[in-house]
C-alpha positions in Angstrom: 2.7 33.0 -32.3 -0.7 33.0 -30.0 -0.9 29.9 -28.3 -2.9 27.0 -29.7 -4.6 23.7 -28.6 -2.1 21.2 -27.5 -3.8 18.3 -29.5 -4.0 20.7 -32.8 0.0 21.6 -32.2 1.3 17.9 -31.9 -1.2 17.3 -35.2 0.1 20.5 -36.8 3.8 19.1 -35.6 3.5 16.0 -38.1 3.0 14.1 -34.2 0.0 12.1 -35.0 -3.6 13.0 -36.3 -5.4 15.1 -34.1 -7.4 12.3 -32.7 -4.8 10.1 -32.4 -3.0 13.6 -30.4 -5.8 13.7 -27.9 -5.3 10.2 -27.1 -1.6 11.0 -26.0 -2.5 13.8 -24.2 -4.7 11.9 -21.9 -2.2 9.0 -21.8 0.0 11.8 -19.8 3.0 11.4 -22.7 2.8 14.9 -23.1 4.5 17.5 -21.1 5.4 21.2 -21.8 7.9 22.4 -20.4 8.8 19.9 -17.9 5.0 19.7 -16.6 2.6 16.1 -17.6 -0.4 17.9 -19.3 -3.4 15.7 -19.3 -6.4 18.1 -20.0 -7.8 18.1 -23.3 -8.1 22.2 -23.3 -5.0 23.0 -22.2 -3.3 25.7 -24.8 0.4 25.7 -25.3 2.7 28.1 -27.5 4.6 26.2 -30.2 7.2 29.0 -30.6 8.5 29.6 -27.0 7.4 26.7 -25.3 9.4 23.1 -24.6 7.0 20.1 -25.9 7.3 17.1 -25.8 5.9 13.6 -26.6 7.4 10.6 -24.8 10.5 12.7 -23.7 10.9 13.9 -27.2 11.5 17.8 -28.1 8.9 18.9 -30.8 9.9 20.8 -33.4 7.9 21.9 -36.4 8.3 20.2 -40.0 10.7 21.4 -42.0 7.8 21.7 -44.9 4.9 20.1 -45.6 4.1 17.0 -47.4 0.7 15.9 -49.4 1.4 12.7 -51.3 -1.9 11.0 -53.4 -1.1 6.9 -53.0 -2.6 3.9 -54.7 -3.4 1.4 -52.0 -2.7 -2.0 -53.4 -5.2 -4.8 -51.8 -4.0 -6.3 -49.1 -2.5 -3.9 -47.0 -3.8 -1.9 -44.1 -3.9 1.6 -43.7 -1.8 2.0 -40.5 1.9 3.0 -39.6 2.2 -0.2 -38.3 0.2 -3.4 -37.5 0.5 -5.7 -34.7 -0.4 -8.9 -36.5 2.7 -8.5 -39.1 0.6 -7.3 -42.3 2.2 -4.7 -45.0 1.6 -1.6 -43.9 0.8 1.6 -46.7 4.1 3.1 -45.1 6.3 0.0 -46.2 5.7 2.0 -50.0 6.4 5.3 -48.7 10.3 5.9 -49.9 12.5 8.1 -49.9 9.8 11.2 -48.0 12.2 12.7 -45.5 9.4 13.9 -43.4 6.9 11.5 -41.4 3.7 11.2 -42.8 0.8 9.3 -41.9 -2.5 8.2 -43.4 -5.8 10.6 -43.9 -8.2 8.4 -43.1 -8.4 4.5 -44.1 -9.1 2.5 -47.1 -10.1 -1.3 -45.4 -7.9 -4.1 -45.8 -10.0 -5.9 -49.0 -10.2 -2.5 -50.6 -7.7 -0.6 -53.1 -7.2 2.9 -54.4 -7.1 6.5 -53.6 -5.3 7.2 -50.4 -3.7 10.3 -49.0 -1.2 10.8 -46.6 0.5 13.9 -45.2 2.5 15.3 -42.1 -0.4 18.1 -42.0 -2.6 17.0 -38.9 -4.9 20.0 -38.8 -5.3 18.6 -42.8 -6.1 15.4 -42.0 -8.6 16.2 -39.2 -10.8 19.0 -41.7 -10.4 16.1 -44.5 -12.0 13.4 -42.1 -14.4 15.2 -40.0 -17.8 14.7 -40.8 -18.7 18.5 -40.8 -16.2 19.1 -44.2 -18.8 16.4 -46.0 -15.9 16.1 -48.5 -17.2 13.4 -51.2 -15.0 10.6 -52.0 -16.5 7.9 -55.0 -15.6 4.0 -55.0 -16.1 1.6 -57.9 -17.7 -1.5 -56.7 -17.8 -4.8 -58.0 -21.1 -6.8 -56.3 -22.2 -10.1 -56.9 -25.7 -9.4 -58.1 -27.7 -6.2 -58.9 -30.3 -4.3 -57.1 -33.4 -3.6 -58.1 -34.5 0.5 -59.3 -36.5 0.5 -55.5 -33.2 -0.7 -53.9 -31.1 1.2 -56.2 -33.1 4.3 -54.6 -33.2 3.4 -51.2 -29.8 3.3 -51.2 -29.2 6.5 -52.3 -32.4 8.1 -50.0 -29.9 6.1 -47.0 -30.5 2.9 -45.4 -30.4 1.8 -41.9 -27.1 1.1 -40.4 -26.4 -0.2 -36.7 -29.7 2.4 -35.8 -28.5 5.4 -37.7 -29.7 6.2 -41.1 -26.6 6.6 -43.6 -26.4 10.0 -45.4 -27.7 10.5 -49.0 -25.4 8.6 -51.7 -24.6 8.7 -54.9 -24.8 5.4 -56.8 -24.9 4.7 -61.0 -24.8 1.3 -62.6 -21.2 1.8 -64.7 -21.6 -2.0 -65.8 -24.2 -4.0 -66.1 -23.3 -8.0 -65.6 -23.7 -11.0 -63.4 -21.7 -9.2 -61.5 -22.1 -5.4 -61.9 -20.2 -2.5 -61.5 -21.3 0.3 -59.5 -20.0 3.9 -59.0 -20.7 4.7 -55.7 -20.3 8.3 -54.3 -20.7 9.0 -50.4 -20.2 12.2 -48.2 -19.6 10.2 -45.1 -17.2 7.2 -43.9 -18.7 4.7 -41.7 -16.6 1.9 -41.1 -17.5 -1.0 -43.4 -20.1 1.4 -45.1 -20.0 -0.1 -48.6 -20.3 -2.9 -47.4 -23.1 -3.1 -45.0 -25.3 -1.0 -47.3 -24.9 -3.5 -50.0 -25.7 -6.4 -47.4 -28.7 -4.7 -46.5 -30.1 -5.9 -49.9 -28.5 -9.3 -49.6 -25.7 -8.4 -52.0 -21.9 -8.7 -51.0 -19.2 -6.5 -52.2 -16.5 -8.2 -54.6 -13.7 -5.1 -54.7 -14.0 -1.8 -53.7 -11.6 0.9 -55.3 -11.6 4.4 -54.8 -10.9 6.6 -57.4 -12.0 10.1 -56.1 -11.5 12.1 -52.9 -12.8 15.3 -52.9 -11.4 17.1 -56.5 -9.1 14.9 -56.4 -8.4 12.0 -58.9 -6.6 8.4 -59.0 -6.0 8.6 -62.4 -2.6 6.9 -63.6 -1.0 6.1 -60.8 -0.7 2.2 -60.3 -1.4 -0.3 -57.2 1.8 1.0 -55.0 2.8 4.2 -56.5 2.5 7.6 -55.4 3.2 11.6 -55.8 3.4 14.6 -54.4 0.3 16.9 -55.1 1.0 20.4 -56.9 0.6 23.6 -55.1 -2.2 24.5 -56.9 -4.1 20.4 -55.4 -2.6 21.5 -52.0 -4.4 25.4 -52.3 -7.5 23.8 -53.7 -8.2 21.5 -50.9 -7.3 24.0 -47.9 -10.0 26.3 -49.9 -12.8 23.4 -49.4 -11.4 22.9 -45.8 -11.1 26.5 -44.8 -8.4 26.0 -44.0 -7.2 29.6 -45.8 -9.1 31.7 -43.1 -6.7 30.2 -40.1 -3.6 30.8 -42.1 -4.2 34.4 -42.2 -5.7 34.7 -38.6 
């Protein structure tokens, strides 16, 4: 096996994302065979060489895991939280390998959540280059004008950046509508913030889309494993099939 990235090992390795992998790197809690490594570009081979994270051996998964969850509301998207708060892993049962989040879903905000022990996955599926859309029904308390209702999806200005184009349909029209909102980015707070740009604040958020990918049945707390064919589809959009073969 050529040798790889150290960060895109420990993510490939089910370790952490690859974010997450850099940030260990430079914490010197990495070593390979025997040495501290601390430099982002250093390039290790997975297949002959010894490393480890915290003194731990790494050793590849035995396969890999894709699992589609329904966040409940209330719950943080985190392996674990300092102040005490359920944790989307607390409803992860029974999955013999670790996984972890891709991405987050706030704190507020329920629905369509993945999580995987694939860390070059979850980096394509999060980076801003992939673009891949994810759509959110949300509950406001008031409705925005047609000139708001384009603005919105031309992009507003957030903390001095412009947002990205959006998608965004009136599914329900009440006091309090419903919108279907469809974005190719993932600021934190976006929804949010572009709805308090009008003056309107956000009642729920759920997702229900991410990339091809569907909520559909499953309820607040359940999950399942994506097919092969889910699994196939989505390392087509992240070309991720071209590194497999290279």
């Amino acid at each position: 096996m050529p040798e790889e990235r150290l960060q895109k090992i420990l993510a490939r390795a089910g370790v952490a994302s690859r974010r997450k992998a850099e940030q260990l790197i430079l914490e010197g809690r990495v070593t390979v065979n025997g040495q501290v490594i601390t430099e982002l570009g250093s390039k290790a081979d997975f297949s002959t060489d010894h490393i480890k994270v915290d003194g731990k051996l790494l050793r590849p998964p035995r396969r890999m895991i894709y699992l589609a969850f329904h966040k409940p509301r209330g719950v943080v998207t985190t392996v674990s939280d300092p102040q005490g708060r359920p944790t989307v892993m607390e409803f992860i049962k029974g999955v013999k390998e670790r996984v972890y989040p891709v991405g987050r879903l706030d704190y507020a905000s329920e629905g369509l959540l993945l999580l995987t022990n694939d860390g070059e996955f979850a980096h394509r599926a999060t980076s801003a280059a992939t673009h891949v859309p994810k759509v959110y029904l949300v509950k406001t308390n008031g409705a925005l004008s047609p000139e708001q209702e384009e603005q919105f999806r031309v992009g507003v200005p957030l903390h001095g950046r412009k947002t990205a184009p959006a998608g965004l349909h009136l599914v329900r029209r009440a006091v309090n509508p419903w919108y279907e909102v469809r974005l190719s980015e993932g600021r934190y707070h976006q929804i949010r913030e572009m709805f308090q740009f009008f003056g309107r604040l956000v009642e729920k958020i759920k997702r229900v889309k991410f990339g091809f990918l569907e909520l559909g049945s499953l309820k607040p707390g359940e999950y399942r494993e994506l097919t092969p064919a889910e699994v196939e589809r989505f390392r087509r959009i992240l070309k991720l099939e071209d590194e497999r073969h290279s």
